[in-house]
N, C-alpha and C positions, 0 to 999 in steps of 0.2 A: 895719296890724296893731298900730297903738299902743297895744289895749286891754292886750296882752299883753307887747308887748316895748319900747314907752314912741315914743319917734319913730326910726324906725331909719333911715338915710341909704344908698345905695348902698357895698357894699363890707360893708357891717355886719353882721354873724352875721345877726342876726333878716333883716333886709332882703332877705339872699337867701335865707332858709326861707322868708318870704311867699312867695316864687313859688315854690316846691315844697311839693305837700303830703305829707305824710306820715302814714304807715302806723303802728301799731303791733300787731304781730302776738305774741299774746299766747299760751305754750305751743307753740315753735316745735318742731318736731319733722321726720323727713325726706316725712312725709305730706300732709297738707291744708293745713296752715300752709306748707307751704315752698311750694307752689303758689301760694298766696294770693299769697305773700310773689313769688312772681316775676310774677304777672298785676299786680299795683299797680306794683312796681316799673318791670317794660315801658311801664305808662302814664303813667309820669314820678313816681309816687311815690318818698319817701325812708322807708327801710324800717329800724324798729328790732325788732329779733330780741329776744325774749325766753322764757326759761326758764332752771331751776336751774343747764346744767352749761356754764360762762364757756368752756371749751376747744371745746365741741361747737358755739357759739352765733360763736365768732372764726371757727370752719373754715367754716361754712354763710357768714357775711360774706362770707369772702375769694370763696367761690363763686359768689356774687350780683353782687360786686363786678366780677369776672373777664368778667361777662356786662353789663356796662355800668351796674345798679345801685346804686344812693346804698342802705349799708346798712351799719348798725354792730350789734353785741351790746353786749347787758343783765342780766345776770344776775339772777337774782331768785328769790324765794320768792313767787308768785302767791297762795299760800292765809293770808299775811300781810298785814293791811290796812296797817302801817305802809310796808313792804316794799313794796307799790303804790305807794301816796302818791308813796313817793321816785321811784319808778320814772317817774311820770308827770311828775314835776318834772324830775328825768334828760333825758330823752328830749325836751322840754323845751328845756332850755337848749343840749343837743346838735345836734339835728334842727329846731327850732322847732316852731311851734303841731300840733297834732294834727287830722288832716282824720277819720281812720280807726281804731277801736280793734277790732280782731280779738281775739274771746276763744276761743280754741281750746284751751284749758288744764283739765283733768279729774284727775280722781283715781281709778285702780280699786281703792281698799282696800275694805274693809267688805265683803268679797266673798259671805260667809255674815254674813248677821244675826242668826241663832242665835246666833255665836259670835263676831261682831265684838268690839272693842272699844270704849268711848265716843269714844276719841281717834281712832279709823279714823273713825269715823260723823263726827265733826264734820272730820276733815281733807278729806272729799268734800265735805261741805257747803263747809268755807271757801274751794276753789279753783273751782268749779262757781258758788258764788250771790255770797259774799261778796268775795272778791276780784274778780267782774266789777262789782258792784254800787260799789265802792269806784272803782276804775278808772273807770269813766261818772262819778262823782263829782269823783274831782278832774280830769279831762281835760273834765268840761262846759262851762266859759267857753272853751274854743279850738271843743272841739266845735258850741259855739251860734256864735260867730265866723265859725266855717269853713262853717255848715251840713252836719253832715257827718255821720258814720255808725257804728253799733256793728254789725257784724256774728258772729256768734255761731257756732261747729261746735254743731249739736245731731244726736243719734241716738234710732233710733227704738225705742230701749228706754225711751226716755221713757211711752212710748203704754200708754196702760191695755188692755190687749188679753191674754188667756189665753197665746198665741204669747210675747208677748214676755214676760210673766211666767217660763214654764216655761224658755227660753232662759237669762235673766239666773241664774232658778237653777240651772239644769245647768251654766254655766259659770263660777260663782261671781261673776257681777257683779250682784250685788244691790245695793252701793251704789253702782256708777254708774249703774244707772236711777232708785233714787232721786234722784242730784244732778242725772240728765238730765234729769227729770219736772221737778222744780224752779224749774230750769235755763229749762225751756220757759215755764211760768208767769211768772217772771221778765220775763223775753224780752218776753214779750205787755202787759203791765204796763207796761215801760219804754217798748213800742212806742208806747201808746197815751198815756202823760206826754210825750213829748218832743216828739211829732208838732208841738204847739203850739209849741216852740219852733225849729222845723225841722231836729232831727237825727233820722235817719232810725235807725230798729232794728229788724233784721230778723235769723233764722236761718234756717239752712240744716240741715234735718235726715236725717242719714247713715243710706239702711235698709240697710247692708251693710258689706262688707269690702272697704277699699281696699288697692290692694296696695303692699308695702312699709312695711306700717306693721308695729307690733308686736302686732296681732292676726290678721295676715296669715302663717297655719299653710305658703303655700304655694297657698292657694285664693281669693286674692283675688280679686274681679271690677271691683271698682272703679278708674277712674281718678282721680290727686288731681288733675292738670290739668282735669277734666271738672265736678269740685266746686268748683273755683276757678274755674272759668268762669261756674258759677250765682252762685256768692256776684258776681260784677261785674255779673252781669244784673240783680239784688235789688240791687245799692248804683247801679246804672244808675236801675231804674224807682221804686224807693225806696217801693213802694206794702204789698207784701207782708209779713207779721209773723213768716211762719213758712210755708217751702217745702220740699216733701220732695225728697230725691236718690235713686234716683233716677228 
């Protein structure tokens, strides 16, 4: 791993991240992300939690931890490109080189586009396209290194389809299917740049309600374990750009 952490000896921070790789699961929440976050983990990954609130992101550690998991918080501002940067430097010098960038991170503002604001419109934009886009960036020399993998939460409000049109506007999420739509675009784009340099990127996109999240009224059907299962399938076969759940 000298490209990254110079000649490192036994005993030496970097020397023992080489033999673990690590996870960065990006918009940790107690849904899809924390699933992800224990499927990698179980398979010997080193797992950095990241999202806005530093208290919510220590208690999910200590609970990963408790279960045999290599896992610290991050806190961060996702829809900040500098705020990334740092982040992937962080994590970094913490955890060592980066095998896995999980972007699970969205924004439901701009709910009515009638009546959005321009700063709601671009806050989706910036956590959805620009902070993943950023994150792939400075995390690409480990990711090319490592051969390793972005995998993405996408849902299927992205999909140009009348259904999912009327949904997002009856439930005021109009601009998270914009940044999903985006988001997917993206996705396919990056899938198809990096292929050459062998990091794999792929999503996973949610047609539903998983339970326990915070769009989960009560009627959830989803399981997050069962969506963390596919995202390991797609970073397994490494073939797919974009697979729907469920």
């Amino acid at each position: 791993m000298s490209g990254i952490c110079g000649a490192p000896t036994p005993g030496h921070a970097c020397y023992m991240a080489a033999m673990t790789p690590t996870i960065v699961v990006c918009g940790h929440g107690p849904g899809i992300s924390d699933a992800v976050a224990r499927r990698f983990g179980k398979a010997g990954f080193a797992v950095a939690l990241v999202a806005r609130n530093g208290e919510r992101l220590a208690a999910a550690a200590r609970t990963l931890s408790g279960a045999g998991i290599t896992a610290k918080p991050f806190p961060c501002d996702l829809g900040s490109p500098e705020s990334v940067r740092s982040l992937i430097r962080e994590v970094r010098a913490s955890l060592g080189p980066i095998s896995v960038l999980h972007w699970n991170a969205y924004s439901a503002r701009a709910g009515d586009l009638t009546t959005a604001s321009t700063e709601e419109l671009l806050a989706s934009f910036n956590v959805s396209v620009l902070g993943l886009v950023t994150g792939v960036q400075e995390a690409l020399p480990d990711l090319k290194q490592q051969k390793g993998a972005v995998l993405v939460t996408g849902g299927a409000l992205a999909y140009f389809n009348p259904r999912m049109e009327a949904m997002a506007s009856q439930w005021n999420l109009m601009g998270l299917s914009i940044e999903k739509a985006a988001q997917l675009k993206t996705v396919g784009l990056l899938h198809q740049r990096l292929a050459r340099e062998g990091v794999y990127v792929g999503e996973v996109v949610v047609g539903g309600t998983v339970k326990g999240t915070a769009f989960d009224s009560g009627h959830g059907g989803l399981e997050a374990s069962d969506i963390a299962e596919r995202f390991w399938d797609i970073y397994q076969r490494r073939t797919e750009p974009s697979v729907n759940f469920p």
